[in-house]
C-alpha positions, 0 to 999 in steps of 0.5 A: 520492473513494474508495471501498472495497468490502466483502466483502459487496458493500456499499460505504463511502466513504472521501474526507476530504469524506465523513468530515466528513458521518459525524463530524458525526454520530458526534461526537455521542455519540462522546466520551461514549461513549468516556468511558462505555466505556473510563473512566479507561483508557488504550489503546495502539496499536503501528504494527509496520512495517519499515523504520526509516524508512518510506516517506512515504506511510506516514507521511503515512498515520499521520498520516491514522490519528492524526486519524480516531481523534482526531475518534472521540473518541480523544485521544492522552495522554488515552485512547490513545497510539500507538507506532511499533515498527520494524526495518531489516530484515524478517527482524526484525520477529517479535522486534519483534511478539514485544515488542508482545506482551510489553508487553501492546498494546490493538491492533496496526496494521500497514502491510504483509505482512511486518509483519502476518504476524509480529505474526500468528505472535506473537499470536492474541489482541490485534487486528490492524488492517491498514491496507495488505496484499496479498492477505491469504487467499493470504497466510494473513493472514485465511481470507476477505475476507467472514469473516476470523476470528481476530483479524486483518483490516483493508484489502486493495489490490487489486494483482492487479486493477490490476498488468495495467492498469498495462502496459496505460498503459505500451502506451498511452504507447509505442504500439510497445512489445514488451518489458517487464521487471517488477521484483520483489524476489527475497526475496518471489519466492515470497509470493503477492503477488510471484507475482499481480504476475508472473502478471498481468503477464505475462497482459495482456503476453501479450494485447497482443503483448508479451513480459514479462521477469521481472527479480528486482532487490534494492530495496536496491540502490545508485544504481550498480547500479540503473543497472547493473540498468537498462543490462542490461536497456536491452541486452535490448531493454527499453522500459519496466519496471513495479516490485511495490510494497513499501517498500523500492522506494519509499525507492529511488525517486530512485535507479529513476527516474534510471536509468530514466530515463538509459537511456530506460525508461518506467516505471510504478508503484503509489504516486505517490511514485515519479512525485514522484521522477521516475517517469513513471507510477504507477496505484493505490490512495490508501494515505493513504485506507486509513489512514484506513478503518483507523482506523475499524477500530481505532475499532470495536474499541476499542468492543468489535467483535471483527475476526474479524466485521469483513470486509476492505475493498478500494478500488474507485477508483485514482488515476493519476499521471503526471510531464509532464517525464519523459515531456518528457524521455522523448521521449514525447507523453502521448496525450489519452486519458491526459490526461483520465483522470489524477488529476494531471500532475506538472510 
């Protein structure tokens, strides 16, 4: 079950089982309501994400989205269609956000940073629903979590809060670990995401006797200079190496986990599509659980609530995913501790 919090200190439950209980309810009046409110008109969604082919947890995540505003009374080709509008590369996406605006979209949905700060720079008057963002103030995406203002607000995953958990799995897991790199890439070297991961970091390294290596490495590498990247650092005396979410890393993630795994670096990420790849940990938030908080958002507006009065969620569980074969592989033995406390082993 997750849960995401409020700005306010009130909690909402986002698991599939408790949508069933609340639709049970909403269903109720819903339809009608829809009907009643938006008669005759047909609404239309823009996903503005990056790149051209996401990621599979943002597809799975959409998909989760397309079915929570269905069961809200929102049927797709009768009241409401949902594009997806993409480039290949970021340095696009405000002549993509730009274009959303120019066809006049009813609610723009993005899955990202990158995507939610150029459909903000190209609007300030259609809503914007994040249904994934890292620290949206210090972004400059919302003025607060409480009282977002604007037209902008959505969900935040509380990366900073859980980067220096993840070193701390990783010392778990190799007891006499002294070195780890981060991996984070080097165009977001400055965002305030890219600057928590490494800050974070680098705190929970320091208090357990660790020594961080910051290891600024292009996600869109191929798999021979990931295994270049991951030797140089192997050399370094580098024993496991943590990697900053982002969707790049996670279309790369057959490629980091084979050459982490070739030069015996225990490796540990945000999103369990890297340990599915063959990642040997992954520690954080259940992104397909945002997407469909998210559409309880667009819900809202489309009914006429303004997203500047909506407060920002925050998940507060987080799921830990570890692959038994790589550890297997590795030479590592999974303490019981971390056993227990996974969501999964993958086999």
């Amino acid at each position: 079950m997750t849960q995401f919090r409020m700005s306010n200190g009130e909690f909402r439950i986002g698991s599939t089982a408790t949508f069933i209980v609340a639709l049970a309810l909403g269903l109720l009046v819903s339809p009608l309501a829809v009907e009643a409110q938006q008669a005759g008109k047909m609404y239309r969604i823009a996903f503005v994400a990056f790149p051209t082919r996401p990621p599979a947890v943002s597809l799975a995540g959409l998909e989760a989205f397309r079915h929570v505003l269905g069961d809200r009374g929102w049927i797709e080709g009768k009241n409401v269609v949902i594009e997806i509008r993409s480039t290949e590369l970021d340095k696009d996406l405000p002549e993509v956000a730009a274009q959303v605006v120019r066809e006049k979209f009813d609610l723009i949905v993005t899955g990202n940073n990158p995507s939610a700060l150029a459909a903000k720079e190209a609007t300030t008057s259609i809503p914007i629903v994040m249904a994934v963002s890292g620290n949206p103030v210090g972004a400059g995406l919302v003025g607060s979590l409480a009282r977002p203002g604007g037209n902008v607000t959505g969900l935040a995953l509380m990366a900073a809060e859980v980067t220096g958990k993840r070193i701390e799995l990783l010392k778990e897991i190799v007891p006499r670990l002294r070195r780890v790199a981060a991996v984070y890439n080097p165009d977001t070297a400055t965002s305030t995401f890219s600057v928590d991961f490494v800050t974070q970091s680098e705190a929970t390294a320091r208090a357990l006797g660790i020594t961080l290596q910051r290891a600024e490495l292009d996600p869109l590498m191929g798999a021979n200079q990931w295994d270049a990247a991951f030797a140089a650092l192997k050399k370094d005396g580098v024993g496991a190496v943590t990697v900053m979410e982002g969707p790049r890393y996670q279309l790369r993630a057959p490629e980091i986990a084979a050459a982490a795994l070739k030069h015996g670096l225990a490796t540990v990420f945000g999103f369990r599509a890297h340990v599915e790849a063959g990642g040997l940990m992954s520690y954080g938030t259940d992104v397909v659980g945002m997407w469909q908080r998210a559409a309880h958002f667009a819900d809202r507006i489309l009914r006429g609530a303004k997203p500047g009065d909506l407060p920002i969620e925050q998940p507060t569980k987080f799921e830990l995913f570890i692959n038994g074969k790589t550890a297997k592989a590795l030479g590592l033995t999974i303490p019981q501790s971390l056993l227990i406390r996974a969501d999964e082993v993958i086999q």
